[in-house]
C-alpha positions, 0 to 999 in steps of 0.5 A: 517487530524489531526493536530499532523499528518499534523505536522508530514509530514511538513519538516523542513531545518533540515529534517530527510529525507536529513541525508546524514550520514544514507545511506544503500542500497536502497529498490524498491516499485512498487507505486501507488495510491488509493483516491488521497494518493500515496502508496508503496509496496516492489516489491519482493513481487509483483507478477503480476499487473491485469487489474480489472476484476469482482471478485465473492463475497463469504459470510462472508468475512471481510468488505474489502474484495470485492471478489476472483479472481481465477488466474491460479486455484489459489483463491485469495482474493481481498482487497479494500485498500479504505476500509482497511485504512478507507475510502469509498468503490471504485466505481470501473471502468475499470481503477483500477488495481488489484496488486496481492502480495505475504504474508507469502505464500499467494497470495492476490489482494490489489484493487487500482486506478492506478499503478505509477512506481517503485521507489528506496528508500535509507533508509536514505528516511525511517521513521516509519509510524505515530502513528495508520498509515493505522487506527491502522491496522499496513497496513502502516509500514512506510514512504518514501520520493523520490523526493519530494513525501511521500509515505505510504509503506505497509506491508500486513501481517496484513491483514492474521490474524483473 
């Protein structure tokens, strides 16, 4: 981890995260988490949680994508979230957990370790993501903070472009 992120994810006593004077109505992620780091997800756009089941590898896809599910005569692509945030290929087992989402229409599958729970964030718990969060990709939009857990929340609509 590089030092300016490290300090951007210490808390002081003057915490940005405990202004009491920013409340607003709360958002819901579906959390969960991928090699150690904790992530969430705006559970509107959730559609179902799968077990992991063998995808088909197509040719020429990018490099995160593992392969296609077909849910229901639907293909959906499945994304390895290690891969897209710049970290090693999953060794993928019986416990990791496809979450299919919704995306500007589309449905994708984000390949992850294991879902958490679902969490409600006040917004007065939200910050934008660090500089080139989610490595430049703008996958990570911001930043949120329930019970003393920090949380990378993702916007996946970067991942239908190109």
């Amino acid at each position: 981890m590089a030092p300016q992120t490290a300090q951007a994810l210490e808390f002081a006593d003057d915490d940005p995260f405990s202004d009491a004077s920013n409340n607003s109505a709360n958002s819901q992620f579906v959390t969960f988490s991928c090699a150690t780091r904790n992530f969430g997800i705006d559970i509107m756009a959730v559609r179902e949680i799968r077990s992991w089941s063998p995808v088909t590898e197509v040719p020429d896809q990018p490099q995160a994508v593992r392969g296609v599910l077909d849910i229901r005569g639907e293909v959906v692509q499945v994304f390895d979230l290690n891969l897209l945030l710049g970290s090693n290929l999953n060794q993928v087992t019986d416990s990791h957990v496809v979450i299919i989402v919704s995306v500007a229409d589309k449905s994708i599958g984000i390949l992850v370790d294991a879902v958490s729970d679902i969490i409600s964030v006040g917004a007065k718990d939200m910050r934008p993501a660090p500089p080139n969060g989610g490595n430049g990709s703008g996958v990570v939009s911001a930043m949120a903070k329930h019970k003393d857990t920090l949380f990378s929340i993702l916007n996946l609509a970067p991942l239908l472009k190109g």
